[in-house]
N, C-alpha and C positions, 0 to 999 in steps of 0.2 A: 314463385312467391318470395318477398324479400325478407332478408334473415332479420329478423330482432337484434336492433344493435345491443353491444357488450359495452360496459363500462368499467375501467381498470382503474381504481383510485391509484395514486400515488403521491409521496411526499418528498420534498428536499430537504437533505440536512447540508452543512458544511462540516467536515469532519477535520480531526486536528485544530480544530481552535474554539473558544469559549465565544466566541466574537461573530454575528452574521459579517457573511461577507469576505471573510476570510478563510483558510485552511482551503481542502477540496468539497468540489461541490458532489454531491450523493444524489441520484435518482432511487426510490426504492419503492416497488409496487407492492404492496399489501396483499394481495391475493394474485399468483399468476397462473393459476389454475383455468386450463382448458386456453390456452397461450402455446401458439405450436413453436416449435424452434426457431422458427421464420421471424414469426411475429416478435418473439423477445429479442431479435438480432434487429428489426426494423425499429421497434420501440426504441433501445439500446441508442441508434444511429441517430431520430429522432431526439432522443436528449440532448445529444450532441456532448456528454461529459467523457471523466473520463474510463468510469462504468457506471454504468447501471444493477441494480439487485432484481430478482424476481423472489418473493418469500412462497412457498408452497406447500400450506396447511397439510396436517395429516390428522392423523386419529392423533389425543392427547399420551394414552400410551405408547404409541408408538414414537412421538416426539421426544417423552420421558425419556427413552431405551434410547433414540437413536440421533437427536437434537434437532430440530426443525430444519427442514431443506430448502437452501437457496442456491439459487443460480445467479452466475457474475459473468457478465457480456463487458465489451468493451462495447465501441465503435465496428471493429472488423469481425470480431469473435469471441467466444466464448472462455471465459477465462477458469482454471481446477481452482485457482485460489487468488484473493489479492487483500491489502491490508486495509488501506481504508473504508471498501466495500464492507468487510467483516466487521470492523468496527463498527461503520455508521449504521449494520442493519442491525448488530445486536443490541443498541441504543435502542433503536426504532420498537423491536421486539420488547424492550425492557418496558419501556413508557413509563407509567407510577406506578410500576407495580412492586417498588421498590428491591428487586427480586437482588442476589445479590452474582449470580454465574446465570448465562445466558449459552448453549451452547447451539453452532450449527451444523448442520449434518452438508460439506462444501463438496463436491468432487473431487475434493483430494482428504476427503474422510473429514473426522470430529472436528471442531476447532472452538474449546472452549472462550468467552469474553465474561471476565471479571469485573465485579464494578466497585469502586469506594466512594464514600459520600464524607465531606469534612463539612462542619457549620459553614456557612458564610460563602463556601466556595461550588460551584457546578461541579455536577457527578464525573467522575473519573474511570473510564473504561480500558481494561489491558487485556488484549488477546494474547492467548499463547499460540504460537503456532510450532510447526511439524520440528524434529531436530536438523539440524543444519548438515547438507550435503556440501565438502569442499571440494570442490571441483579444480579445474588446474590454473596454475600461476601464468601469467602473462607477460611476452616481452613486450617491454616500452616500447621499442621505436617501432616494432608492430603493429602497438594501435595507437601511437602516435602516427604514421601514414595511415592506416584503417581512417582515424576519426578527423583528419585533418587538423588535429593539433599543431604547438610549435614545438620545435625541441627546447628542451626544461620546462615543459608546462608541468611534465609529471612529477610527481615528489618521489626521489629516488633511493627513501629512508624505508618505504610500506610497501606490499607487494602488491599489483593486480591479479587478483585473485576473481573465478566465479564461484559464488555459494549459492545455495536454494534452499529454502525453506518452505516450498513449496513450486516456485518459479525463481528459476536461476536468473540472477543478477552478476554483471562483471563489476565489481568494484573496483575503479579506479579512482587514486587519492592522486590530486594536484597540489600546486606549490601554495597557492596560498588564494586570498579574495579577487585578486586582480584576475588574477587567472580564470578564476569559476565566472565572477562575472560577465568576463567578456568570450564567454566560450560561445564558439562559430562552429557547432557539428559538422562534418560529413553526413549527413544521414543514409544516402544508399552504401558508403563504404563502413560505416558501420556494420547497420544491418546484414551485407556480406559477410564481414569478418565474425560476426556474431553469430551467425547461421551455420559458417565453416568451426566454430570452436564451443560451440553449445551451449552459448549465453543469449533469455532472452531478449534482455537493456543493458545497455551503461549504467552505471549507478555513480556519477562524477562527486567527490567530496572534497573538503578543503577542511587539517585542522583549525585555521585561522577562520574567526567565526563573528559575526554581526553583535549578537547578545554574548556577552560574556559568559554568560550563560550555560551556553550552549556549548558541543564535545566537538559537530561537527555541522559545518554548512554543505548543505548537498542539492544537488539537481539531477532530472530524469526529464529527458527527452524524449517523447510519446509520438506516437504515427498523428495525433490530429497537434500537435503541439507541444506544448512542454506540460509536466504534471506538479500541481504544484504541492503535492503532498504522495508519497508513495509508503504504507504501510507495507508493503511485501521485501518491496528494496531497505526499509529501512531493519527488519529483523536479517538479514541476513549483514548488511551494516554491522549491526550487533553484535553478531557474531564474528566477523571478520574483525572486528575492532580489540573483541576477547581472544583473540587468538593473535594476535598483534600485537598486545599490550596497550592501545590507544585507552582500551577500557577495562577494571577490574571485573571478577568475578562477582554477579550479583550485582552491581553499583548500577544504579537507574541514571542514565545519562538523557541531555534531549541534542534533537538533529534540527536544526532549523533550515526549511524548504520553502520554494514560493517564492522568495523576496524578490527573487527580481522581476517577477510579474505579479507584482504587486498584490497575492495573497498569502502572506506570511505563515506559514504553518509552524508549530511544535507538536513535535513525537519522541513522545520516552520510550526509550529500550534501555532493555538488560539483558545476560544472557547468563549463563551456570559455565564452571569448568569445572569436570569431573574429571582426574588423571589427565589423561591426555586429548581429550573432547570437550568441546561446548555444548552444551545440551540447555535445554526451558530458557529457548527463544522468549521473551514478551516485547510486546508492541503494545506502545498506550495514548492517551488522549483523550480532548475533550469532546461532544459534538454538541451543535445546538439547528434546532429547525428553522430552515429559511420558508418552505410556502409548501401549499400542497394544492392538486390539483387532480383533475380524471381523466382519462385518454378513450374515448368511443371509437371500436371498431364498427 
C-alpha cells in the first residue's frame, strides 16, 4: 500500500543584506519533524545553497528553558553551528511577532539572536555566539604553497591565526584588493593543509576595502563554490581583529563579502576584551524574504 505523501513547506531568505537578491541565500523548512537524517542531507543537496536550516518544534515550555531546535546541513553534511543559517532562521522564527531575543537550541548549544527596530529602517538581527577558541599562528610561506598563492600576497603586518567560535576558521589577511580579488585557490591543497592543522576554511581578508565603509573585505571558498556571506567566519574575524588591534573593544565594525560574485553582503561584528581575552562574539545583519515553496516526499 503506498505511503501518504509528506509535504515540507519551506521559505527563502537572503541574509546579510536588506536587498532581495543579494547577501546569502537561506533555505529554512518550518517544520522538520519526522525528516530522517538522510532526508535533510538529500533536502540540503536539493537546495543546492550554501546551508539549509530544519526548525524542530517542541513543547512551548520546553523551548522557553531550552530555545527551539534547529539543524544546519550544508551540501555534504551537517554543520554544530554556522552564522548566516542562525541569523536567517531566527528572523524566520521572529516573523511579527515583534519579539525582541530569539534564541536556538544549535548542536553546539544556546545561540541567542537579538533584534533592534529604528523608524524607516528594516529590522536589525545580531547573534551572539560561543567565546572565541585561538588556536595556532601560521607560517606564511606554508600556506602560501598550501593554497597556491604568490609570495607577498599575504600582509606580513597580521598573523594567520585559527579561531572558532563554534567552527574554526584560518584567518588569513592579504595585501590589499588586487589581491583578494584575483585570488586563484588551491582547493585540494588547501583542504589538505587545513585537515593536517585543524582549520575548517580559509577566511581570506583584505584591510583595503570597496565601501569605505567597511573594516574588512573578505572571501570564503566553499566545497560547491564560493560563499558569499559567512556569518561564522565572520565572528571569529571579530575576534581576531580585537585581538590584533584592526578593531576596538566593543566597536561594531562591517565586513563586506560577495562582491565578486555579484552578491554583495554586509556583517556587523564586534567583540569584548576582558584583560587578556575577547569574549561576547556578535554577528549582525539584515534579512529580507525571497519566495517560499513546499517539498513532497
Amino acid at each position: 500500500m503506498a505511503r501518504e505523501p509528506r509535504q515540507f513547506p519551506f521559505v527563502q531568505l537572503d541574509v546579510f543584506s536588506s536587498r532581495r537578491f543579494e547577501g546569502n541565500p537561506l533555505a529554512v523548512f518550518l517544520d522538520g519533524r519526522g525528516l530522517s537524517d538522510n532526508e535533510m542531507q538529500a533536502l540540503a543537496r536539493e537546495m543546492n545553497l550554501s546551508e539549509t536550516t530544519f526548525i524542530l518544534p517542541r513543547e512551548p515550555a520546553v523551548e522557553r528553558e531550552r530555545g527551539v531546535r534547529v539543524r544546519i546541513f550544508t551540501v555534504r553534511q551537517e554543520l554544530p553551528f554556522a552564522g548566516h543559517p542562525t541569523l536567517g532562521t531566527g528572523f524566520q522564527l521572529r516573523g511579527s511577532t515583534g519579539a525582541h531575543e530569539i534564541v536556538l537550541d544549535l548542536n553546539v548549544g544556546k545561540v541567542p539572536v537579538r533584534f533592534e527596530e529604528k523608524p524607516g529602517e528594516p529590522a536589525f538581527g545580531e547573534m551572539t555566539q560561543v567565546n572565541p577558541e585561538f588556536g595556532p599562528r601560521h607560517d606564511r610561506e606554508a600556506v602560501v604553497r598550501a593554497c597556491g598563492l604568490r609570495d607577498g600576497d599575504i600582509d606580513p603586518s597580521l598573523p594567520i591565526q585559527t579561531v572558532s567560535t563554534g567552527l574554526p576558521y584560518t584567518v588569513v589577511p592579504l595585501r590589499g584588493l588586487e589581491v583578494i580579488r584575483h585570488l586563484c585557490l588551491d582547493m585540494k591543497g588547501s583542504e589538505e593543509y587545513l585537515e593536517r592543522s585543524g582549520g575548517k576554511f580559509f577566511y581570506f581578508v583584505s584591510r583595503e576595502t570597496e565601501d569605505p565603509a567597511a573594516r574588512l573585505h573578505a572571501r570564503m571558498m566553499f566545497y560547491n563554490g564560493e560563499d558569499p556571506a559567512t556569518g561564522s567566519a565572520a565572528g571569529c574575524a571579530s575576534a581576531w581583529m580585537v585581538a590584533h588591534g584592526v578593531a576596538q573593544s566593543e566597536e561594531r565594525v562591517m565586513i563586506e563579502q560577495g562582491v565578486e560574485m555579484g552578491r554583495p553582503s554586509r556583517i556587523f561584528v564586534r567583540a569584548s576584551r576582558e584583560d587578556d581575552r575577547v569574549v561576547n562574539v556578535r554577528v549582525g545583519g539584515n534579512v529580507i524574504e525571497v519566495l517560499r515553496g513546499e517539498v513532497t516526499f
